[in-house]
C-alpha positions in Angstrom: 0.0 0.0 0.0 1.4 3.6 -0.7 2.1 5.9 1.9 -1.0 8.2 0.6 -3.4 4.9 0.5 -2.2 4.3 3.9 -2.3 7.9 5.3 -5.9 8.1 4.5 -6.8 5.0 5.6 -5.5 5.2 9.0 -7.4 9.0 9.3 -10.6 7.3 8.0 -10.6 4.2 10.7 -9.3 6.6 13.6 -12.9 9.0 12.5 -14.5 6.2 12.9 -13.6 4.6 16.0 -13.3 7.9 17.5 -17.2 8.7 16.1 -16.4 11.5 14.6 -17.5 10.8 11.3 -21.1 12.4 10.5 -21.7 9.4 8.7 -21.4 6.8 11.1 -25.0 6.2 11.0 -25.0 5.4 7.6 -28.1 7.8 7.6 -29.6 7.7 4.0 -32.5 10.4 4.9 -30.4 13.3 6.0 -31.5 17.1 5.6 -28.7 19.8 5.6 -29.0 22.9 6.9 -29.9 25.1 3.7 -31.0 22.0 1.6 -33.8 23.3 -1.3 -37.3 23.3 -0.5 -38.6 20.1 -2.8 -35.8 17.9 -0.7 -37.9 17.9 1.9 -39.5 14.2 3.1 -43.4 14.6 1.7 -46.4 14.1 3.5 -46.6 10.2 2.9 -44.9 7.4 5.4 -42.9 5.1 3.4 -42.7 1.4 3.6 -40.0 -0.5 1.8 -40.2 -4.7 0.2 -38.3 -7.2 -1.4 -38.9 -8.9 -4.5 -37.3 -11.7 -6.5 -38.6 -11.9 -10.0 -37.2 -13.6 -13.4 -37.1 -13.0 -17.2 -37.7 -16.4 -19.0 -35.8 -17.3 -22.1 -33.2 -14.3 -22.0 -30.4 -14.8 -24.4 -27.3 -15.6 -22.5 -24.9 -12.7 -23.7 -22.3 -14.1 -21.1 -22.2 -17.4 -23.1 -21.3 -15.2 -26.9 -17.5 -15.0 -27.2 -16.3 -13.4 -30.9 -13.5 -16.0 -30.3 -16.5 -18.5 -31.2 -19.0 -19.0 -34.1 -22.3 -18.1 -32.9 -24.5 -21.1 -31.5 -27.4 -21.7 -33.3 -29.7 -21.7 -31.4 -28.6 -18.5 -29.3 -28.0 -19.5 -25.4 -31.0 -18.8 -23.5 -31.8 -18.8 -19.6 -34.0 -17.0 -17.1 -32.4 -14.0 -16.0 -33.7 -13.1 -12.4 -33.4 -9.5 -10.7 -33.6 -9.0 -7.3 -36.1 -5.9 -6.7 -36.5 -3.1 -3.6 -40.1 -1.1 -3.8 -40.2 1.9 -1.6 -44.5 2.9 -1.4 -46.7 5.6 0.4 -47.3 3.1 3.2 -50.4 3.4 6.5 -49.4 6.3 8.7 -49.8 4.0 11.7 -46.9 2.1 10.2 -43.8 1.5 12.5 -41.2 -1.6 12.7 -37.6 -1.6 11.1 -35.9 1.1 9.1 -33.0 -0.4 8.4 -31.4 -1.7 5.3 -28.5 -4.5 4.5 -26.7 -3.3 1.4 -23.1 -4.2 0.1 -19.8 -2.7 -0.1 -18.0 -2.0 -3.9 -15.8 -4.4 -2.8 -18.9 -6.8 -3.2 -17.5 -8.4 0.2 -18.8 -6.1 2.9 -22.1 -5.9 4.5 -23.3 -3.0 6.1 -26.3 -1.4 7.7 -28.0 2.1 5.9 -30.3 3.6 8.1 -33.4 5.3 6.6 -37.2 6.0 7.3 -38.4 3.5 4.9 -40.3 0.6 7.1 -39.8 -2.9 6.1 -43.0 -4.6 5.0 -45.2 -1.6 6.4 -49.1 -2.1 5.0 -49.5 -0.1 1.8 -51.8 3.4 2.3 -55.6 3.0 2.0 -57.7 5.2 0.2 -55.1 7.2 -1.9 -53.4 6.6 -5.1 -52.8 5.4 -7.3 -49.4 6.4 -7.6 -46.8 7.0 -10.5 -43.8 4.6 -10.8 -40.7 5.8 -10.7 -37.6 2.8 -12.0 -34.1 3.3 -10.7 -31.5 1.7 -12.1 -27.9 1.4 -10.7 -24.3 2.4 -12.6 -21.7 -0.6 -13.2 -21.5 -1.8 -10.6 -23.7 -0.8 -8.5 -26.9 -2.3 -6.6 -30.2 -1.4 -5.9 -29.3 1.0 -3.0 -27.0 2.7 -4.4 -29.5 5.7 -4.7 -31.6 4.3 -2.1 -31.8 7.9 -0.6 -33.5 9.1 -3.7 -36.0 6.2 -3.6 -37.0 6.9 -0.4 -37.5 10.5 -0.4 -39.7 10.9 -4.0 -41.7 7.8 -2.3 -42.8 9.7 0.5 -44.2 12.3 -2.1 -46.3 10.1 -3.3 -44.9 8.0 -5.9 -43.9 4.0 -6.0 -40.4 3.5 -6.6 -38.6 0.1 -7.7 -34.9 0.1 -7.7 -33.3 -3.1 -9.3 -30.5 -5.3 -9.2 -29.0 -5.8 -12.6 -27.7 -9.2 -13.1 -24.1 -8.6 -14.4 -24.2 -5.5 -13.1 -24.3 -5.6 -9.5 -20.9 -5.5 -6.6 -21.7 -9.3 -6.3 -22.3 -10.3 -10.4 -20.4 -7.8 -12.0 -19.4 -9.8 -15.6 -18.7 -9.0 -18.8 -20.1 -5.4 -20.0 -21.5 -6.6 -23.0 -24.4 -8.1 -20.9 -25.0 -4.4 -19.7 -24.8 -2.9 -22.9 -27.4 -5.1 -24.4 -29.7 -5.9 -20.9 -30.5 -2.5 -19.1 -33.3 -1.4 -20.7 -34.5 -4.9 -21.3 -34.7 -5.2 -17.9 -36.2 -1.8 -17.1 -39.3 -2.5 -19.7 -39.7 -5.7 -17.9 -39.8 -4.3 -14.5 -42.2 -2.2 -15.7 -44.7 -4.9 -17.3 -43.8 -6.8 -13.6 -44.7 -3.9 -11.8 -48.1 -3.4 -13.9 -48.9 -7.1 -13.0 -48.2 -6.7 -9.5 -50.4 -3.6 -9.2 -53.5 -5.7 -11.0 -52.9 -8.9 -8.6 -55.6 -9.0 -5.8 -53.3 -11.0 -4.2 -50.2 -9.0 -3.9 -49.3 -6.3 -1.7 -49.3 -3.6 -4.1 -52.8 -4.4 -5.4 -54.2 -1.0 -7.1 -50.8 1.0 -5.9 -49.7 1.6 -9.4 -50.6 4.5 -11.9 -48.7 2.7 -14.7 -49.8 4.8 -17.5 -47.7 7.5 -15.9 -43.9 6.1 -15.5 -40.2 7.2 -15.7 -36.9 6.1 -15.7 -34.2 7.2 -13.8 -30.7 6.2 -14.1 -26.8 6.9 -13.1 -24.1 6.2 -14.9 -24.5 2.7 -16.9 -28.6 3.0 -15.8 -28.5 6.6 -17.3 -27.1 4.6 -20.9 -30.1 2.1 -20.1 -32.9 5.2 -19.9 -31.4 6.8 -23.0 -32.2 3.6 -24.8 -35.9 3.5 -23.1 -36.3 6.9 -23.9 -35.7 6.4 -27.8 -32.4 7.0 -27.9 -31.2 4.0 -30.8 -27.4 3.4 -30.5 -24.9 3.2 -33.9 -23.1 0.7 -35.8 -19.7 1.7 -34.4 -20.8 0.6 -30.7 -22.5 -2.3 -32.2 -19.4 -3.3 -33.6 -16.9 -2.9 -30.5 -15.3 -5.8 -30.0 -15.1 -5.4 -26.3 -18.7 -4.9 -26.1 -21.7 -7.6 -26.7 -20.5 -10.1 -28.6 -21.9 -11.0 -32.2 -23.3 -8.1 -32.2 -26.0 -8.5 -30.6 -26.2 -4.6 -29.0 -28.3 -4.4 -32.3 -31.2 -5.0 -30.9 -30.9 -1.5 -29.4 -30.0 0.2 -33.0 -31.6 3.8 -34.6 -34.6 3.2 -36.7 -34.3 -0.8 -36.0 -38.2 -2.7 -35.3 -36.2 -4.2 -32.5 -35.4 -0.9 -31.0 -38.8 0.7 -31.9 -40.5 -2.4 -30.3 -39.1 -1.2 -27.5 -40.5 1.8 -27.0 -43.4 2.2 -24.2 -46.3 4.8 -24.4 -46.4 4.0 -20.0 -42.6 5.8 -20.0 -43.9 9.5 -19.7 -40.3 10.9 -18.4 -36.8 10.1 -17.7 -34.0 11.1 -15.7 -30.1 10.5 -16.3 -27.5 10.9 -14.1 -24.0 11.0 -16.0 -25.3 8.9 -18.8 -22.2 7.1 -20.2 -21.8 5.9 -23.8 -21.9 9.5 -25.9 -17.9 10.0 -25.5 -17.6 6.6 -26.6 -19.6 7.0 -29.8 -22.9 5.3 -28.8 -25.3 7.7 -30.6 -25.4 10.0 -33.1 -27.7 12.9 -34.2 -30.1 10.2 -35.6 -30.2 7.9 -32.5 -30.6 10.8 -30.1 -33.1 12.3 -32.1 -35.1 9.4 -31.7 -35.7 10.2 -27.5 -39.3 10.9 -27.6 -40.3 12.0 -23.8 -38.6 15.0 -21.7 -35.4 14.2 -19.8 -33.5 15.8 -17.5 -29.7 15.1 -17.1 -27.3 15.7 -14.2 -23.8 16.2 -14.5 -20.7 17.4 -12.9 -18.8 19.4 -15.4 -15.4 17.7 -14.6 -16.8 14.1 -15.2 -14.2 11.6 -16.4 -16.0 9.1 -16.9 -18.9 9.6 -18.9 -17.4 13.0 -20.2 -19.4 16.1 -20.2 -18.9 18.4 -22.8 -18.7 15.8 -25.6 -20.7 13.2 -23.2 -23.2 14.1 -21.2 -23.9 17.6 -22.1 -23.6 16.2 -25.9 -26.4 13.9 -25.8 -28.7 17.2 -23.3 -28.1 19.2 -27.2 -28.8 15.9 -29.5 -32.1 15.3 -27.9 -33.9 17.5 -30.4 -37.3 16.3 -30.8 -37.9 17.0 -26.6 -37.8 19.9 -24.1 -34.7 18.9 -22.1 -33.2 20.5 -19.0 -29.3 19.7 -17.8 -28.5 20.3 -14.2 -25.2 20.9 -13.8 -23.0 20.7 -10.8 -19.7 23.1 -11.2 -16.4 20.9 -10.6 -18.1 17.7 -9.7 -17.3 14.5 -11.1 -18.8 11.3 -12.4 -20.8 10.9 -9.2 -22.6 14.7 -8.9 -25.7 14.0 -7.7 -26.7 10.1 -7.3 -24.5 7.6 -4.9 -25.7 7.6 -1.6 -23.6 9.1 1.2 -20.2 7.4 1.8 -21.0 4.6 4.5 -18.5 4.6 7.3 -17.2 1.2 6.1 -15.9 3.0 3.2 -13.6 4.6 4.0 -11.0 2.3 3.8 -8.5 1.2 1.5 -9.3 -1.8 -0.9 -6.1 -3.8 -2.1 -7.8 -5.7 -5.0 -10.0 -2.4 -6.5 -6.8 -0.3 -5.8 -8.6 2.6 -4.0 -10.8 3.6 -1.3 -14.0 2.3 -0.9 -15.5 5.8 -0.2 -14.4 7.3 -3.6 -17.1 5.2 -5.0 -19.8 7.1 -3.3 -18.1 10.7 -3.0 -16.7 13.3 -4.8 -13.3 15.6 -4.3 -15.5 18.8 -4.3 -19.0 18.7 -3.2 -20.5 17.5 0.0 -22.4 14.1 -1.1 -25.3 14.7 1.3 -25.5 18.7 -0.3 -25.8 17.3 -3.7 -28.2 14.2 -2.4 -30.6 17.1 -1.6 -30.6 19.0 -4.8 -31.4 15.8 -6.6 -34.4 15.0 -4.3 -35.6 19.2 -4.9 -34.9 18.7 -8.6 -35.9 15.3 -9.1 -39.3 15.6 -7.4 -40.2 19.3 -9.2 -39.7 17.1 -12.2 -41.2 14.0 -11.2 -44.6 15.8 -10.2 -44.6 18.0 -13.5 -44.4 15.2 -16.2 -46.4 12.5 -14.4 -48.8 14.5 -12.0 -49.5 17.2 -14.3 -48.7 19.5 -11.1 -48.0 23.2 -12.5 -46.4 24.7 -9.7 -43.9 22.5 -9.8 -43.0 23.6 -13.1 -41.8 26.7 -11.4 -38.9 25.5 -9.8 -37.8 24.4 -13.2 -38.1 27.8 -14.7 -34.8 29.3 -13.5 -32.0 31.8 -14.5 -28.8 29.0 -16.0 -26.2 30.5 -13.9 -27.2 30.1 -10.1 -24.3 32.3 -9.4 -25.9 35.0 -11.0 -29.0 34.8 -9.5 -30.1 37.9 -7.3 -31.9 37.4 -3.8 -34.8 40.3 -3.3 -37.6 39.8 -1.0 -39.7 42.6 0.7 -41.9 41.1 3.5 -40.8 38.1 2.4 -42.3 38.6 -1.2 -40.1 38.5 -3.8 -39.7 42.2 -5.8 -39.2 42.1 -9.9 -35.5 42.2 -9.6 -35.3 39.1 -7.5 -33.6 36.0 -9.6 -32.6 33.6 -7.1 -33.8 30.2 -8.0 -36.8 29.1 -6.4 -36.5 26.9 -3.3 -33.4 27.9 -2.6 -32.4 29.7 0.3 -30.4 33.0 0.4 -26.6 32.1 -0.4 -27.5 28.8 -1.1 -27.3 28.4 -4.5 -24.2 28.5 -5.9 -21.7 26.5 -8.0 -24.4 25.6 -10.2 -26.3 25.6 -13.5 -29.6 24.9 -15.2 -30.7 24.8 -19.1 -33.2 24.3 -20.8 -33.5 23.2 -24.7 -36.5 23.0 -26.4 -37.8 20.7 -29.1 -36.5 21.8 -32.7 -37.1 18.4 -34.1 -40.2 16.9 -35.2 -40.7 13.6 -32.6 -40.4 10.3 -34.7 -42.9 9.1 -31.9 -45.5 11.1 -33.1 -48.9 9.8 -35.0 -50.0 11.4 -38.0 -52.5 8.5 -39.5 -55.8 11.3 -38.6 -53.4 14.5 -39.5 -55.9 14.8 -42.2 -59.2 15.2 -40.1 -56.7 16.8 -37.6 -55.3 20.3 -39.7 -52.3 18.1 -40.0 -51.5 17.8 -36.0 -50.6 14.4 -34.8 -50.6 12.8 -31.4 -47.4 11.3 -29.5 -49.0 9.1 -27.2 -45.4 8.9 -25.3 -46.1 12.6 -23.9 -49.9 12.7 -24.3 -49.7 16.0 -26.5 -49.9 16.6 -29.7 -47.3 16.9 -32.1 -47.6 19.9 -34.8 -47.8 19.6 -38.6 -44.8 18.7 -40.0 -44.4 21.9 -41.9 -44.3 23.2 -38.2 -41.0 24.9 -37.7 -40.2 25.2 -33.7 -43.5 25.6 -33.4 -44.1 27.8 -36.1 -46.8 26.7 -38.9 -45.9 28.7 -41.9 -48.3 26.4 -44.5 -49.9 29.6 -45.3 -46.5 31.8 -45.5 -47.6 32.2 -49.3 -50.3 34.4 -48.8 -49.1 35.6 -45.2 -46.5 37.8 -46.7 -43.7 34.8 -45.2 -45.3 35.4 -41.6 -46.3 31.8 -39.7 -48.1 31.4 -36.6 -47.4 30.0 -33.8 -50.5 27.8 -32.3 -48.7 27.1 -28.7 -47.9 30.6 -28.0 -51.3 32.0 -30.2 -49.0 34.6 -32.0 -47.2 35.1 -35.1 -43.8 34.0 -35.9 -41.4 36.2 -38.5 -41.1 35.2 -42.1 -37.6 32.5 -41.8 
């Protein structure tokens, strides 16, 4: 071990015998001093189950080598996930808040201490609720953003985190089977999680508003909600030879029925935390024009892993047929925003991995717990705008991009015109950061246009619920009649006109 390796290992254990360590706890459900208003734990006690489900007849990517001619027929076996649902649960509810989650190292077991109660009855009366999928990086596991889970369940939504075969501390394998399985697994979590909800005999009977899902990812799970979203990947990552083997990532390809098949009118919204595969040349301007429901991304503009300015922030400006927002966190790196807090058992120094445990979970810059909450305000603005239909919430979202320049102006507590601070932040308290928006410029390849006809040539993208403008709609601009309109358009969303182009 190098002197540095053992320097900070020795500080680490002697914080933690000496309990000085905030984090000796483990707690997952902490508020900071300052943390935005939507971070806040909602109105709803949360309750928190197990489940072990399996995929019949997947194909066995683990069994493909290039090495080898490709069996005929293609290795198949029933891929089982391991599943944690966090629910509004009975407000009577008490009993164990406590979680068993491993280490990176895959080895160690430690406790995570929440407000989530094990096996708590589901609420009566209320609901249903929207379900929210989380999917873990590589490798991860399904509490690796258990902290997010919990606290967007107790605003009302059901949450399902899973455990990626392959993928997980325990399984990790070869990355072809993630390249090729994480959205296969979330739309079948999804079609699980819709049977659940319409079994009288299950626990979540009538919990699920299905028709009004999302998908949110880190890392390797924000690749996987690309690919749900619409995003189609290219030839060139097809063809890696360290990726899945015989090609078989083509299932997921642009403008392929596979891909398309895909696609699910129940996924309203998505969410990606530092997406990887953009820097790598995963998609291009026709794949990434193929996302057909609003995302928002999360970065930290020093990533260097999934990249930013050619990664993450590349595939925020290819999305073009969406409204899009990128949440950016100045300095951080490839975890800004998504792994739980550090557990104390971190911080030590792994041999075999060849660095601390902790590293995993924090970053070099930002406080994990400071970004945690941002992600629970953003997240659940976002959350409650495109699947509750909840306009207020759209106002947190609707933000000067700079946070530094934002101005903080309240009279009797009521904001005057020159006040810019973003909303739900406290004064001073939002810094280091920034938030975009792009709008659609692209016409959706999700949408409908089989009644444009009886329609005035609007369509319907029953991914969003809207409907999608004629096609000779130019960023919302119809300028069919420019010919006798002097080149002026108009603009049916905003009910004005738009200048000749």
């Amino acid at each position: 071990m190098s002197a540095r390796a053992l320097l900070a290992t020795t500080i680490a254990a002697v914080l933690f015998l000496s309990g000085v360590t905030v984090q000796a706890a483990n707690r997952i459900d902490t508020q900071l001093p300052g943390a935005p208003e939507l971070a806040a734990y909602g109105s709803y006690t949360v309750g928190v189950r197990t489940y072990d489900v399996v995929n019949p007849g997947q194909i066995d990517i683990l069994q493909l080598d290039n090495a080898e001619p490709l069996p005929d027929p293609l290795p198949l076996y029933d891929r089982p996930l391991t599943l944690e649902v966090w629910y509004p649960a009975d407000a009577t509810a008490t009993g164990n808040t406590t979680l068993r989650a491993y280490l990176r190292d895959g080895v160690t077991e430690v406790d995570l201490q929440g407000r989530a109660i094990r096996d708590a009855a589901v609420v009566q009366n209320d609901g249903p609720f929207p379900l929210v999928i989380i999917s873990h990086g590589y490798p991860g596991n399904r509490f690796l953003l258990s902290h997010l889970a919990e606290n967007i369940a107790s605003d009302g939504f059901v949450v399902v985190s899973i455990d990626h075969t392959d993928s997980t501390y325990r399984t990790q394998a070869a990355f072809g089977s993630t390249l090729v399985n994480r959205s296969l697994d979330q739309i079948f979590v999804l079609n699980e999680m819709e049977s659940m909800s319409a079994d009288s005999g299950s626990a979540l009977y009538g919990l699920i508003d299905i028709a009004n899902s999302a998908v949110v990812g880190y890392s390797m799970g924000g690749y996987g909600a690309v690919i749900t979203a619409g995003g189609g990947v290219t030839q060139t990552s097809i063809d890696y030879p360290w990726g899945a083997a015989h090609g078989q990532l083509a299932i997921h390809k642009a403008g392929s029925v596979s891909h398309h098949a895909l696609l699910d009118a129940r996924i309203r919204t998505a969410v990606a935390f530092a997406p990887w595969g953009m820097s790598f040349g995963f998609w291009d301007a026709e794949g990434l024009a193929g996302i057909g429901v609003p995302m928002l991304f999360v970065a930290g503009s020093e990533d260097d892993v999934s990249g930013y300015e050619n990664g993450i922030r590349a595939i925020w400006e290819g999305a073009t047929s969406v409204e899009r927002a990128l949440l950016t966190f100045d300095n951080a790196n490839h975890n800004a925003g998504a792994p739980m807090p550090p557990p104390a058992e971190s911080f030590v120094f792994n041999e075999t991995l060849g660095f601390n445990l902790s590293e995993h979970y924090g970053d070099a810059v930002w406080h994990t717990e400071r970004m945690n909450n941002i992600s629970q305000h953003f997240v659940t603005a976002w959350l409650r705008k495109y699947l509750k239909g909840d306009g207020d919430a759209a106002t947190y979202l609707d933000l000067i991009p700079d946070s530094n320049d934002g101005v903080y102006d309240l009279v009797d507590s009521v904001p005057t015109e020159t006040h810019t601070y973003w909303k739900g932040f406290a004064d001073r308290t939002a810094k280091g950061m920034h938030f975009e928006w792009l709008q659609a410029t692209g016409q959706s390849p999700l949408c409908d246009y089989t009644d444009a006809d009886s329609n005035g040539g609007w369509g319907w993208n029953p991914y969003t619920g809207s409907s999608c403008p004629p096609v000779d709609v130019v960023d919302n601009c119809d300028y069919s009649d420019a010919d006798i309109n002097n080149g002026w358009g108009w603009d049916p969303v905003l009910d004005t006109s738009c200048p000749p182009l």
